[in-house]
Every structure is written in structure tokens, then in C-alpha cells.
C-alpha positions as CSV (number, residue, x, y, z in Angstrom):
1,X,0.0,0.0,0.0
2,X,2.9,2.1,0.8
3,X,4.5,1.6,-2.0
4,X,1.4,2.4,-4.4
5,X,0.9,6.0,-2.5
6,X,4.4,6.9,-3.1
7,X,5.1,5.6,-6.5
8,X,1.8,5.7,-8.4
9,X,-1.0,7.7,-6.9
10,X,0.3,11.1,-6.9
11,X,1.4,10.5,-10.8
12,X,-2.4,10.4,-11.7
13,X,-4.2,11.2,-13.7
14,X,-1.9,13.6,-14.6
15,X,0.4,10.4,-16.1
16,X,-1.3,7.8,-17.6
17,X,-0.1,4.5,-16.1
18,X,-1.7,1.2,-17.7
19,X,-0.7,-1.6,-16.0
20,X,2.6,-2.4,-14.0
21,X,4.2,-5.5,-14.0
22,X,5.7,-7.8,-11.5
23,X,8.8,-8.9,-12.1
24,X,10.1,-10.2,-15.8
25,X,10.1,-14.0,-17.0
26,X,10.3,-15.0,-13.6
27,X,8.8,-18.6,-13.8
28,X,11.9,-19.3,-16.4
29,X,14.0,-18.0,-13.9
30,X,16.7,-20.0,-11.5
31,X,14.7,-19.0,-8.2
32,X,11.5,-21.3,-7.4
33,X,10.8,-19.9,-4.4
34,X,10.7,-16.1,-6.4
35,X,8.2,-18.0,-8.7
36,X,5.9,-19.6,-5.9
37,X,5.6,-16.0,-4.6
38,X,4.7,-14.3,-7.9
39,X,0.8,-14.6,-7.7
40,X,1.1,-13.8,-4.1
41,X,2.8,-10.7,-5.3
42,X,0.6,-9.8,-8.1
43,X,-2.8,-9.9,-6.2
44,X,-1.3,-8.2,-3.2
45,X,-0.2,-5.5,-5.5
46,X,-3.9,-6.1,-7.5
47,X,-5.6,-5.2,-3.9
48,X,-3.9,-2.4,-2.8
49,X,-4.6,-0.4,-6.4
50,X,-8.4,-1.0,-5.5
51,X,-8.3,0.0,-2.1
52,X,-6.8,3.6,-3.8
53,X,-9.5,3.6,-6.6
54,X,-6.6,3.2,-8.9
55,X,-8.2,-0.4,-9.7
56,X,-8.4,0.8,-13.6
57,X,-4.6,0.1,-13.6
58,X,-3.8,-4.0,-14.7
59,X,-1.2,-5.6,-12.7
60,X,0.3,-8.5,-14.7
61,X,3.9,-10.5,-15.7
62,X,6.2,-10.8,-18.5
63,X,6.9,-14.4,-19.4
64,X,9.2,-15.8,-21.8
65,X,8.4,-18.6,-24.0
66,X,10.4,-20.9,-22.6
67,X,6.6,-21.5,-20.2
68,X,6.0,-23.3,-23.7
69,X,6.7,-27.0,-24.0
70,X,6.1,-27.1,-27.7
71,X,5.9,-23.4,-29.9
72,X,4.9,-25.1,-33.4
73,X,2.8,-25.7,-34.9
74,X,0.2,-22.9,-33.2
75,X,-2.8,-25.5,-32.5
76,X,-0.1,-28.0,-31.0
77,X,1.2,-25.5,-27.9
78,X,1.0,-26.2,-24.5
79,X,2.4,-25.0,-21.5
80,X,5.3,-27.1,-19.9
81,X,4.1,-29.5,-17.1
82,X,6.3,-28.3,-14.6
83,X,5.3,-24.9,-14.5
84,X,1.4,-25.8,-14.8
85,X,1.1,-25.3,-11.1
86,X,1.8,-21.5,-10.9
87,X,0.8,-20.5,-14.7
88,X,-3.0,-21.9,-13.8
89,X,-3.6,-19.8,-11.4
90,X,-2.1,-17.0,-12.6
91,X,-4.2,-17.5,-15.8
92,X,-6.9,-17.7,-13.2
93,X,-6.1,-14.0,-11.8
94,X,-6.1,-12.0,-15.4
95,X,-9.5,-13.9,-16.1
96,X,-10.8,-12.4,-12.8
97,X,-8.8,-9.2,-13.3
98,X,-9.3,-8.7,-16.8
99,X,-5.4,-7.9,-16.8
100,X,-3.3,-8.9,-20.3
101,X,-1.2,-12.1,-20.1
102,X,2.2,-10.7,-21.3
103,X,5.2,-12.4,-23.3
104,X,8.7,-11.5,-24.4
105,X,8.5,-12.6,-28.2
106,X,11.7,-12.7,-30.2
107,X,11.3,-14.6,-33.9
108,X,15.3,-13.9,-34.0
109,X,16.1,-16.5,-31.3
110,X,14.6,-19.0,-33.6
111,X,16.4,-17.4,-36.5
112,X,19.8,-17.6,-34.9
113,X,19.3,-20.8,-33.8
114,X,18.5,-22.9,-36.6
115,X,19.2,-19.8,-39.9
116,X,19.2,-23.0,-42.8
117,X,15.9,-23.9,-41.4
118,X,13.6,-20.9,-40.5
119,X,13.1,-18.3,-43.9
120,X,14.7,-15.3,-42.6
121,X,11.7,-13.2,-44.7
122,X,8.9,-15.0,-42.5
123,X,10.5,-13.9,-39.0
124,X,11.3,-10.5,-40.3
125,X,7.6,-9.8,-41.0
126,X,8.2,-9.8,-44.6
127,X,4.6,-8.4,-46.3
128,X,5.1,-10.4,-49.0
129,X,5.9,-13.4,-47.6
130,X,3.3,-17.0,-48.7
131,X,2.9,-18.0,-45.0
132,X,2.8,-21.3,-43.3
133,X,-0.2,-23.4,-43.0
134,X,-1.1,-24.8,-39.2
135,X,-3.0,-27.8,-40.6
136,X,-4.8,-28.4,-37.0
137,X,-6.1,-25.3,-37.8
138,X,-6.0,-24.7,-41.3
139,X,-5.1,-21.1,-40.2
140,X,-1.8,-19.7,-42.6
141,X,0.5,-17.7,-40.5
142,X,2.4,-14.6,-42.6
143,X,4.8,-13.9,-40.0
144,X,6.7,-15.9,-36.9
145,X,5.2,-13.4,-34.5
146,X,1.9,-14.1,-35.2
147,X,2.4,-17.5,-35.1
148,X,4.2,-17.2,-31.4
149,X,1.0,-15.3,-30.3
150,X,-1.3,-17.7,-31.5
151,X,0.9,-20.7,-29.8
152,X,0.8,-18.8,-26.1
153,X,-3.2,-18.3,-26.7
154,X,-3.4,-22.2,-27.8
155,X,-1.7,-23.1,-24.6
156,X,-3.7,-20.7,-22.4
157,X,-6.9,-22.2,-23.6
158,X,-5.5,-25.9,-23.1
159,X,-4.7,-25.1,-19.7
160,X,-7.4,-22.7,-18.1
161,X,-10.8,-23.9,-20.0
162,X,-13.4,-21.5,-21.3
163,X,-12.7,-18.6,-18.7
164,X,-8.9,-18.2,-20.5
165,X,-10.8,-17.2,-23.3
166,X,-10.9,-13.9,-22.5
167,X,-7.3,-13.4,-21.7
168,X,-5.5,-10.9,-24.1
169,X,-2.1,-12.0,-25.0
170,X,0.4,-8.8,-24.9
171,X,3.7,-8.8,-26.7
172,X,5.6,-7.1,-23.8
173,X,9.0,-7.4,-25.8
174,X,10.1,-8.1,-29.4
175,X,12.9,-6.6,-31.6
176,X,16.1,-7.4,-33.8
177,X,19.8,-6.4,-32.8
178,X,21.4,-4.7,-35.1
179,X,24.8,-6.3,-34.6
180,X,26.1,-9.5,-33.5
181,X,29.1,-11.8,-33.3
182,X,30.0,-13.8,-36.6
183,X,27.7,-16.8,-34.6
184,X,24.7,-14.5,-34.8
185,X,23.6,-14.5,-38.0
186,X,20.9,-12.0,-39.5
187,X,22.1,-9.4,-36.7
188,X,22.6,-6.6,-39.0
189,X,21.2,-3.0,-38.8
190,X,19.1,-3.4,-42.4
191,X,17.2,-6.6,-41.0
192,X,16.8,-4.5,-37.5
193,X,15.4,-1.7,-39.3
194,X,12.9,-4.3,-41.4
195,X,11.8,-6.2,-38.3
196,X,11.0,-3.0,-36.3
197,X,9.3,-1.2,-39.6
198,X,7.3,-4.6,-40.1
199,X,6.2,-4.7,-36.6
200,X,5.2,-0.9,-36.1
201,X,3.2,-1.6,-39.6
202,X,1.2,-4.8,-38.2
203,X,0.5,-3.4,-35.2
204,X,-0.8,0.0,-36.8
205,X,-3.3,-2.5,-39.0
206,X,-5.2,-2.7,-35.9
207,X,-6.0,-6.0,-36.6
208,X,-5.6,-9.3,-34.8
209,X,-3.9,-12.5,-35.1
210,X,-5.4,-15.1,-37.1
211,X,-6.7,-17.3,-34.1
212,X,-8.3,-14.1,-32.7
213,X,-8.6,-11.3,-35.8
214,X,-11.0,-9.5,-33.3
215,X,-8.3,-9.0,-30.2
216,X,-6.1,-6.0,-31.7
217,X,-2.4,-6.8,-31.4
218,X,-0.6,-4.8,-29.1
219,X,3.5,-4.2,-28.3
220,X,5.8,-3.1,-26.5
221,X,9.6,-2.9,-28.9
222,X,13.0,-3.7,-26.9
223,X,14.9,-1.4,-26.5
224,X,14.6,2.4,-26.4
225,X,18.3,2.7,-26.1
226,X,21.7,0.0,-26.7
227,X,22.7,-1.4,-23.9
228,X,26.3,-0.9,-24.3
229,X,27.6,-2.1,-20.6
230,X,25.3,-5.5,-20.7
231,X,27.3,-8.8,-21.2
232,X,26.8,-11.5,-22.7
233,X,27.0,-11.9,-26.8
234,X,27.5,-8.9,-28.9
235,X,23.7,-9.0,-29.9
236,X,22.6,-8.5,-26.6
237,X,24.1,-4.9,-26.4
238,X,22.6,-3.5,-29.8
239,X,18.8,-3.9,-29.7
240,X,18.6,-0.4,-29.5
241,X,16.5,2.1,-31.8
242,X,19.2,4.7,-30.3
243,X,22.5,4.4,-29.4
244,X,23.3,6.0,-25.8
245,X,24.0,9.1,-27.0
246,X,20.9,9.7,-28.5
247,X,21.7,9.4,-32.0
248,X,19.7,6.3,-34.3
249,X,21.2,3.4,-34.1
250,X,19.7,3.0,-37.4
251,X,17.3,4.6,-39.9
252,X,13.9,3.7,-38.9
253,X,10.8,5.4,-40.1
254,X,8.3,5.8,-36.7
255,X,6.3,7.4,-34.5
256,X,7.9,10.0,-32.0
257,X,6.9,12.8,-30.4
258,X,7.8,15.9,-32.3
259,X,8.4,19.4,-30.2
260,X,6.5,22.4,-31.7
261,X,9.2,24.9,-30.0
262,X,6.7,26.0,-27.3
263,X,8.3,23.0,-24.8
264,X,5.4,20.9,-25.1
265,X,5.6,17.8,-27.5
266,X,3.1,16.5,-29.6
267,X,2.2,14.7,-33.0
268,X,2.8,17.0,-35.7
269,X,2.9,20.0,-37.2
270,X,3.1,22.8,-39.9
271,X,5.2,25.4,-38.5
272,X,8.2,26.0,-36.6
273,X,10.2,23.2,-34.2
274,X,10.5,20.0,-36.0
275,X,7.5,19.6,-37.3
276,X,6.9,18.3,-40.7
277,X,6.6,21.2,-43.7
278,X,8.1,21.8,-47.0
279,X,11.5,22.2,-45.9
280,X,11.5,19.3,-43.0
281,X,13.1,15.9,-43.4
282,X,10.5,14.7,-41.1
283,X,7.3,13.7,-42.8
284,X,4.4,11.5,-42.3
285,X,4.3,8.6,-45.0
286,X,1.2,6.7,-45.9
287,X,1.2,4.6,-43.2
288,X,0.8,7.3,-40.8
289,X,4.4,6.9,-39.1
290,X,6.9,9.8,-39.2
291,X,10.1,9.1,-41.4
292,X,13.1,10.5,-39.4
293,X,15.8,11.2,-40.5
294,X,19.7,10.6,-38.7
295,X,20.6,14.5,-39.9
296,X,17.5,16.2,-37.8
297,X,17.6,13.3,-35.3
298,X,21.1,14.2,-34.1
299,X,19.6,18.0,-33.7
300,X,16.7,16.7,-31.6
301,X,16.4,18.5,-27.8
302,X,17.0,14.9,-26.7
303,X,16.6,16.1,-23.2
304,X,12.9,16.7,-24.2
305,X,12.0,13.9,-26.3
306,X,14.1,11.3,-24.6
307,X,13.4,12.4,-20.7
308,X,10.0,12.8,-21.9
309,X,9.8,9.3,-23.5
310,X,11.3,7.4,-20.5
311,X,8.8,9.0,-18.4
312,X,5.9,7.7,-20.0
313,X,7.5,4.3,-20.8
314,X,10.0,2.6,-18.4
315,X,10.1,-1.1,-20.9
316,X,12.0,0.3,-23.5
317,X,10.4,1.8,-26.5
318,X,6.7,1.4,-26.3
319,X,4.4,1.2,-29.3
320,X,1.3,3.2,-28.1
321,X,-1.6,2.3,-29.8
């Protein structure tokens, strides 16, 4: 309770908070005993929001899909056994709640890990790409995301019965490094920049996924920024849309907010600031996203636009839709 009247309440409505989330891919985790308290931790933190009147705000987890025994085809998914004890009843708790069921989705890892197996074009999001056919389903999947999507909502109705029906599966993380060591292959900054562009254009379809077209997709891209300290393989340190300084990592055409020169930041423009005109390299396309480019980037008040950004979004880059 505390903790909600310090951190959250006096924030609103002024900032718009949407859900928080407990702790990330902890049932994958090395710590059992941090898993068998996750729930716990959740509906505590579930309770306390209501007994503020701040009960409009979700409380859920990110999960990884290593929860998945099997990821393909779609219709064959199911949650691992070992974890069915604590997934149930969390699946329980968002049906109650209404609260999104969250997952980290990367099509890369499966890229990287078998690359003369998996058609690069179907987990970069290629639009022209034929599809695969889920033949329990006879559903054709266009893109690996989709398909991941679909597998977590085939599992969550295997394993919670008609009241997981109404669970919304969130991607809470997805993206494509733009770099990687010569055993990464496909980490390069043109298939980081196609990944991301494909994603921001499904998502802005405002459509669904082919096992539920009427449940629009929603996500959340990793990361705002590379994480140039982190260790680990050379991948791990360049999902970034923006290097640390603030420059792009790599051309991407998207939505930011654009400062109008009064301090205040908003979607566009005709005059003055950056936004777009006759004379501005920033413009919005036919698909509604700004194209930005690395000149006027690197003249951005990054101060603004970044602070401003990391305010309203402490996962990375978020896709607000």
C-alpha cells in the first residue's frame, strides 16, 4: 500500500499508467521460491490499487516462452508441465482481473538458432511473404510473431478452460539487434530496421492474429536505447532504436513525439520546431508513421524527447496504440 501511494498515486491522472508488472520471465527463472511468490505478489499488489480507486490500472507479468513445452505448430502449444502449477492460477487471476497475459517474443532467437531452417523473410515480417499453414487449424500464419502469439493463446486455452478465453495475450517485448558476433547471424542493422518497420506496420493495421482477428495486437519494442555495458553476446548490447547518446542506431521510419518549439511535444505539425513542412526531413508517410531522418535526429532536444519518452515508458520503447 505504501509503495502504491508513493510511486503511483500522486502521478495520476496527470500520467497515464496502464498496467505495472511484476517482475520479468520469472517462472523461467533459476529461483522457485521467487516463482511460488509471484501470484502472491501480483494480487497483493492487485488489492492495494483497489483499495486507492486506482483499480483501472492492470497488474500482470512478463513471461518468456520458454513457459511453452512445444511453440509449433500454433494449435499443438502447451504450457510445460512443470510450470502448470503457478501458470494456472495466474491464468486464473487475469481472467478475474481482466489484466493482459504478457510475453517477451523474439522470432530472431529462432532465426539464430536454426538460420538454414527458418526463412529469414517470415520472422522479419516480410509483407510479401506466402505463409505457413497450421494444418490443425488450417489457419496460414504470414509472420513468426503471429504465429508465437497464437501458440501462447493455444496453450492458455489448453490449460485454463473456457474462462482463459478472454485473456489478451500482450507482446511485452520483441525486436532485432542490429549487430552481433559472426555466430549471430541476421544481426545486422538493415534486418533491424525491417523487423521493427514490419512490426510498427502490423500493429498500426489494428487487426488481430489469425486465431483471434478480433483482439487487436498490441507491443511493446525492446529497446529504447543499446545497452552498451550489458554482457553477454555482442547482440545482446545492440537492440537499441538509439545508441546511448541519442543518435539512431539506425534509420527507422516511426512514431515519436515531435516538439512544436513551445516545450510541449506533440504529433505533428506545420510550422516552426521539427514539425513536418516543406522544408523538414521529417514527414508522415502513408502509413501514418513519421520518417526520421539521422541528420535532424542528431539535432533533436534529446533532453525533451528522450526524458519525456522514458517518463511515459519505463520497458523500453513502447508502441502506443
Amino acid at each position: 500500500m505504501a509503495w502504491i501511494k508513493g510511486n503511483i498515486q500522486p502521478y495520476v491522472p496527470a500520467t497515464k499508467i496502464a498496467m505495472i508488472t511484476v517482475g520479468n520471465e520469472v517462472l523461467t527463472g533459476n529461483n522457485t521460491g521467487l516463482a511460488r511468490l509471484l501470484l502472491p505478489a501480483m494480487q497483493s499488489l492487485h488489492d492495494a490499487l483497489a483499495t486507492c480507486g486506482l483499480s483501472t490500472i492492470s497488474v500482470t507479468t512478463a513471461h518468456s516462452l520458454a513457459i511453452l513445452a512445444t511453440s509449433y505448430p500454433p494449435s499443438t502449444t502447451y504450457f510445460r508441465k512443470d510450470l502448470l502449477p503457478l501458470i494456472c492460477p495466474i491464468l486464473t487471476f487475469h481472467a478475474k482481473t481482466c489484466s493482459p497475459f504478457l510475453i517477451n517474443a523474439y522470432p530472431y532467437f529462432a532465426y539464430v538458432a536454426q538460420p538454414n531452417h527458418v526463412d529469414l523473410e517470415y520472422v522479419l515480417l516480410e509483407p510479401n511473404y506466402g505463409g505457413i499453414l497450421d494444418n490443425g487449424t488450417g489457419l496460414t500464419y504470414p509472420n513468426m510473431l503471429l504465429a508465437q502469439v497464437d501458440a501462447v493463446y493455444h496453450a492458455i486455452n489448453a490449460a485454463g478452460g473456457d474462462s482463459a478465453k478472454t485473456i489478451e495475450v500482450r507482446i511485452s517485448e520483441t525486436g532485432w539487434p542490429s549487430a552481433g558476433d559472426s555466430s549471430e547471424p541476421g544481426a545486422s542493422p538493415e534486418n533491424a530496421a525491417k523487423y521493427n518497420s514490419n512490426v510498427m506496420r502490423l500493429i498500426a493495421q489494428n487487426k488481430g492474429t489469425p486465431l483471434r482477428p478480433g483482439v487487436t495486437l498490441r507491443a511493446y519494442v525492446f529497446a529504447m536505447f543499446n545497452e552498451n555495458q550489458k554482457d553477454g553476446p555482442t547482440s545482446e548490447r545492440n537492440y537499441g532504436l538509439f545508441k546511448p547518446d541519442g543518435t539512431p542506431a539506425y534509420p527507422l521510419g516511426y512514431s515519436l513525439p515531435v516538439d512544436n518549439s513551445t516545450g510541449g511535444m506533440h504529433g505533428g505539425g506545420t510550422s516552426g520546431g521539427f514539425g513536418y513542412g516543406a522544408n523538414s526531413t521529417i514527414g508522415p508517410p502513408d502509413d501514418g508513421y513519421y520518417s526520421i531522418s539521422g541528420a535532424i535526429a542528431e539535432r533533436w532536444p534529446w533532453q525533451r524527447v528522450v526524458g519525456g519518452a522514458i517518463t511515459a515508458c519505463a520497458l523500453g520503447a513502447l508502441l502506443l496504440f
